[in-house]
C-alpha positions as CSV (number, residue, x, y, z in Angstrom):
1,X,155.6,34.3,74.7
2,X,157.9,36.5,72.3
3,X,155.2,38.3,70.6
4,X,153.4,39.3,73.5
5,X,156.2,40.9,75.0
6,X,157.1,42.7,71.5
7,X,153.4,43.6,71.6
8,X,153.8,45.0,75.4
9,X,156.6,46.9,74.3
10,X,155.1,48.6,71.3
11,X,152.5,49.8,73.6
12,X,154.6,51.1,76.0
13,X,156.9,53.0,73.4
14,X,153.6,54.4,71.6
15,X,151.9,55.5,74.9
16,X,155.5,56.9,75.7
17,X,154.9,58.5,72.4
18,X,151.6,60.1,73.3
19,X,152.8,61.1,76.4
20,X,155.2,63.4,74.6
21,X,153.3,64.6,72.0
22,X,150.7,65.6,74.5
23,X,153.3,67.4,77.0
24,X,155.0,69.5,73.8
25,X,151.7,70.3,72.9
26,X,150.5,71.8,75.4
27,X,153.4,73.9,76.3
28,X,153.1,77.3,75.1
29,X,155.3,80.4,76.0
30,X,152.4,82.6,77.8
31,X,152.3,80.1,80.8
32,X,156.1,80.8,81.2
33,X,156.4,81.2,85.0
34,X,159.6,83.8,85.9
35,X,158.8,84.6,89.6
36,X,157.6,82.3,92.6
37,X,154.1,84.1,92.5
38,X,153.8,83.4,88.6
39,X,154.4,79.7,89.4
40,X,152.5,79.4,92.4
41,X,149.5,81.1,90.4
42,X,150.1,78.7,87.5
43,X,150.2,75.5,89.4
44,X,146.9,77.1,91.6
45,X,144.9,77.3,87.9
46,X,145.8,74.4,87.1
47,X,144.8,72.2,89.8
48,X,141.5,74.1,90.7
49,X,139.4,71.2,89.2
50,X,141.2,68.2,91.4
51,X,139.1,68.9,94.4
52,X,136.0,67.9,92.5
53,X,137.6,64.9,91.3
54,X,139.6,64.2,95.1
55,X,135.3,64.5,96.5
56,X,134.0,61.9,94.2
57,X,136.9,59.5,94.2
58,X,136.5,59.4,98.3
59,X,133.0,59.0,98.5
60,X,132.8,56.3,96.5
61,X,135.6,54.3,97.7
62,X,134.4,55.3,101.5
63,X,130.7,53.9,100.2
64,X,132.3,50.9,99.0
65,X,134.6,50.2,101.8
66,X,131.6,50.7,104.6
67,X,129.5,47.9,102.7
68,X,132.3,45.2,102.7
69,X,133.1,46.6,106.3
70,X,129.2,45.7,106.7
71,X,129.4,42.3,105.0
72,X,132.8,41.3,106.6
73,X,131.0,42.2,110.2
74,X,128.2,39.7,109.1
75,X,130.4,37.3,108.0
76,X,132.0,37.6,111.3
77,X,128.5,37.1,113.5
78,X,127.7,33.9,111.0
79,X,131.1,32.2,111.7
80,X,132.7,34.1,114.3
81,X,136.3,31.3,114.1
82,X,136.8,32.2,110.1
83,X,136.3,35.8,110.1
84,X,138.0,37.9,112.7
85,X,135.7,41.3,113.5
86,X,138.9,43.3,112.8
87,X,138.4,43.1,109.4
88,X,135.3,44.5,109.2
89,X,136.0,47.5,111.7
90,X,139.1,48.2,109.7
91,X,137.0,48.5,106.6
92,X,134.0,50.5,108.3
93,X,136.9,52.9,109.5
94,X,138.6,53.3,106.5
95,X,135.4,54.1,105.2
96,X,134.1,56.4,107.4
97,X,137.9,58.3,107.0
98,X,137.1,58.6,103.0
99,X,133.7,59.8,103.6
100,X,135.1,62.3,106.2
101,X,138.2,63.3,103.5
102,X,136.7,65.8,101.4
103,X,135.1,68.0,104.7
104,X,138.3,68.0,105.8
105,X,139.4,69.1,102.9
106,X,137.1,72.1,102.3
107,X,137.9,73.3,106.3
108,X,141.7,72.9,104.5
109,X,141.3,74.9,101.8
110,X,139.2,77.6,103.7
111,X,141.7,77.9,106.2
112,X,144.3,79.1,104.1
113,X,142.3,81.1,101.7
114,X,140.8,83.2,104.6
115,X,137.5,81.8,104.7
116,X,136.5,81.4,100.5
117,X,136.5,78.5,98.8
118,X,136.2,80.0,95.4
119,X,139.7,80.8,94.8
120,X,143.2,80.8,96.6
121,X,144.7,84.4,95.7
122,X,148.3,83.8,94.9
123,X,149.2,87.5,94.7
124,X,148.3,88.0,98.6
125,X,151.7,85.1,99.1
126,X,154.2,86.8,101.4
127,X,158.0,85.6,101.9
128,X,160.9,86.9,103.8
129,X,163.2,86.9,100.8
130,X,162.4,86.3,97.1
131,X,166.5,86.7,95.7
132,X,166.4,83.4,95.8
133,X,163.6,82.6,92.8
134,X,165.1,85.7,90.9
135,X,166.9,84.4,87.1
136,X,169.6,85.9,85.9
């Protein structure tokens, strides 16, 4: 039992490792944000390919989810006094919710980007009062 934990912690310490190395790597002066638009446009680029990833992740687990909603529902009309139909309608919901996630997401995105999808424009952000993200 000691050497598996010595071996879970020198894995944790060398992933903590290459955690590091990869974040000071990958810093570099040009993406220096000063002002709230710099930032706001910095964190915009850099997250443009997550709706992609957000669409593919929900379909599938809304697929999978709406087939054992199905199963559990027909485990429920074979033996109605083991398998309660909530189970199944709960899964066929959840389901039917990560199907419906990334439509919702586009109608999102479009709404506050008036109308495109391409590209939220971080220079057209307006505030009241910006002394507040000023540095010395």
């Amino acid at each position: 039992m000691k050497q598996k934990k010595t071996k879970t912690r020198t894995a944790h310490k060398l992933a903590a490792a290459a955690t590091m190395g990869m974040i000071a790597g990958s810093a570099d002066a040009s993406f220096a944000a000063t002002t709230f638009k710099d930032m706001s446009s910095n964190i915009i680029t850099a997250s443009s390919g997550f709706n992609n990833l957000i669409s593919v992740v929900c379909w599938i687990g809304g697929a999978g989810l709406g087939v054992a909603g199905i199963f559990k529902l027909k485990n429920h009309v074979d033996n109605p006094g083991q398998t309660p139909m909530k189970d199944g309608l709960v899964r066929l919901g959840c389901g039917g919710a990560l199907l419906a996630f990334p439509f919702i997401q586009q109608a999102m995105q479009g709404s506050i980007s008036n109308g495109t999808l391409t590209k939220i424009n971080a220079s057209s952000l307006q505030m009241d009062s910006t002394e507040v993200f000023n540095t010395p």
